[in-house]
Every structure is written in structure tokens, then in C-alpha cells.
N, C-alpha and C positions, 0 to 999 in steps of 0.2 A: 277561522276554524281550519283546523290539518286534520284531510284525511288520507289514509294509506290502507292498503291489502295485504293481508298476509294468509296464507294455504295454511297457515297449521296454530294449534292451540295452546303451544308454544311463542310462537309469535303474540297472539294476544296477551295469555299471561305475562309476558313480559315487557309488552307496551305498557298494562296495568297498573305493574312494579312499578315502573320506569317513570309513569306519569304522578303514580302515585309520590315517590319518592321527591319528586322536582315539587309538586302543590303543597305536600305538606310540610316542606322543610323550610319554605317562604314562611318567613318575618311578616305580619301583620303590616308594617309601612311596604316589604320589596313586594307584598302580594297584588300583583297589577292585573286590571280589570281582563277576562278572557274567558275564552273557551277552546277545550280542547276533544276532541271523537277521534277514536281511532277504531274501524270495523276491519274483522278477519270473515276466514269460510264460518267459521264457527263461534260468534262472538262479538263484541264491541266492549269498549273502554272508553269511558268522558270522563273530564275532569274543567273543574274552572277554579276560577278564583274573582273576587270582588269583595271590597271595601273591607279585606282586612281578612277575609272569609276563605279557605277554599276548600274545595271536594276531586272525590275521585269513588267512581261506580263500577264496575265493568262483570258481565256475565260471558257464559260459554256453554256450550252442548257440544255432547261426541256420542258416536256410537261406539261402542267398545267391542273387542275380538270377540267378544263370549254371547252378544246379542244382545247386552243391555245398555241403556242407555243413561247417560248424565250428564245432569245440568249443574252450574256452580254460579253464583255471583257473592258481590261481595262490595263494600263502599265506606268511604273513611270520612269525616268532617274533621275540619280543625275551622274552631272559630276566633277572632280576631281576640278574642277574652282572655284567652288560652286553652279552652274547653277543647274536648277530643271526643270524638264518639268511632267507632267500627263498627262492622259486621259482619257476617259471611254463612254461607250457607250451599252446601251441598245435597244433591237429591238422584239416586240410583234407582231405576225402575230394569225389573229383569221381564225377560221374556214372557213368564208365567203369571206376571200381573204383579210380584211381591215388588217390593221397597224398603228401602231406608231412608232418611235423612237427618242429616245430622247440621246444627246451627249454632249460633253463638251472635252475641255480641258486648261490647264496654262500652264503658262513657264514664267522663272523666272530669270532672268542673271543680267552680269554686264550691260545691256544696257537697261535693262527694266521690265518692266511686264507684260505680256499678258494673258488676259482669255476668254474665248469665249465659250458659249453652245447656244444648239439649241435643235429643235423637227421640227418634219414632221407626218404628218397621212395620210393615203389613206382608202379613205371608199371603201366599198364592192363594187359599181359602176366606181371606179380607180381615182375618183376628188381625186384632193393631196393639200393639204395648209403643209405651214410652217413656219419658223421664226429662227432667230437667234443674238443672241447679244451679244457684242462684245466689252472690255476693252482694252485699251492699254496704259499704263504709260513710258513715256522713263525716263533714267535716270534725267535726268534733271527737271522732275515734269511735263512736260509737257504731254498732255493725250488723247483719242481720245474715246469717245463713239458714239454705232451706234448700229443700227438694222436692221433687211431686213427680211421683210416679202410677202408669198405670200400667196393670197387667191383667188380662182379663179373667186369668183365674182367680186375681185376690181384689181385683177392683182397684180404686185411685186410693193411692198414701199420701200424705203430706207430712213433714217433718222440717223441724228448724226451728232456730230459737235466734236471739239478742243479746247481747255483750256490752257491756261499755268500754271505752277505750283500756282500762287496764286489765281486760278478760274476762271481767266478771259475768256470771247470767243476770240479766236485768228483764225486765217484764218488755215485750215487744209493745210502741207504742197504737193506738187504735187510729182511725182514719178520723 
């Protein structure tokens, strides 16, 4: 395990990069068993790799000039198969109790592809709206787009439909 100090949130961000870059770009055989932490004033970064597998995690918090504060993390897998998944997610809280945050993530396999991000905000009075949307491709070409929002003057929406690989609208299938 390597660990190291860095005073600023720069320095961690770019451990992250840095770690992230080196774990995920190993070959399945060059990905040799380890672990890796890297901690700042404001943050940490892990990553490892084993049997073919490896990952990379890392969050951060700041106070910002204007008195609100934020948090952000974020984490990658690459598996030995060739599968991929990410994420990331950022959260702003202001002085007056309001918020935002806004997320996402992919994933990427022999069965498919999926992407999904989203946002939410809470004003200083605690009303909350959000929203999120939503990719899905199987292998097969066949695909699923959607959304779902809420607003609390009009309540939660959902919308999306189904495709098959040459664009057509097809019936979504049931669970």
C-alpha cells in the first residue's frame, strides 16, 4: 500500500486520474494482484487490481468562497471479461439548507450497455424536484429510453419507450 499527503483537492483529483488511468489500462494478464490509497486534506483515492479485475474509487469535500459546501466521488471497474461500469456523483449544500446534486453512471458488458444520470435540488424551504434519464442497449441492438421526473407542482412523469435495433418502436418487454 502507498500512501502520500497532499494540502489541496487538486492533488487528490489528480492522484484519482492518475490511478485511475494506470488500473484501467492493465491487460487482464499485466493486472497484478495490489492495492493502492492515496489520502489528501480533503479526500482519498484507492484503487487495486486482482485476478484479472481492477478498480479505482476516490471522493473529496471542500468548502467553497461563498459558504457552501461540496462533496464529489466517483469509481470505475474494469473486469477481466472486458465489462466496464463508472460513476460519479456530485452534492452542493448552501448555507440556507438548499441543494443540488447531480449523478450518473455506465456499464458496459457482453450483454449490453447502460447509462443513466440524474439531478435533484431542495430549495431552502425543503420543495425537492428532480429528474433522471436513462439509456439501455442490449446486445442485440435492441434499446430502451426513459425519463422520470418530479416537480412538485405537477407530481412525478415518466416517459420512454423501446426500439429494436433498426429504430423501430417495439412493445417494452415485461419483467
Amino acid at each position: 500500500m502507498i500512501m502520500t499527503r497532499t494540502g489541496t483537492r487538486t492533488g487528490t483529483l489528480l492522484a484519482l486520474a492518475a490511478a485511475g488511468a494506470v488500473l484501467l489500462s492493465l491487460a487482464p494478464a499485466e493486472a497484478a494482484s495490489g492495492r493502492l490509497r492515496v489520502r489528501g486534506e480533503q479526500g482519498v483515492v484507492a484503487g487495486g487490481a486482482a485476478n484479472g479485475n481492477a478498480w479505482v474509487r476516490g471522493r473529496t469535500h471542500r468548502q467553497n468562497a461563498d459558504g457552501s459546501r461540496t462533496a464529489a466521488s466517483g469509481g470505475a471497474i474494469r473486469l477481466g471479461n472486458g465489462a466496464t461500469a463508472a460513476r460519479a456523483a456530485t452534492t452542493t449544500v448552501q448555507p440556507d439548507g438548499s441543494a443540488a446534486h447531480s449523478g450518473g453512471f455506465a456499464a458496459s458488458g457482453a450483454k449490453g450497455t447502460v447509462t443513466s444520470s440524474g439531478s435533484a435540488t431542495r430549495a431552502a424551504d425543503g420543495t425537492m424536484a428532480g429528474s433522471r434519464q436513462t439509456s439501455v442497449t442490449a446486445a442485440n441492438g435492441n434499446s430502451y429510453q426513459g425519463t422520470v421526473a418530479y416537480d412538485p407542482a405537477t407530481g412525478l412523469a415518466r416517459s420512454g419507450g423501446c426500439r429494436d435495433a433498426s429504430g423501430a418502436a417495439i412493445a417494452c418487454p415485461s419483467r
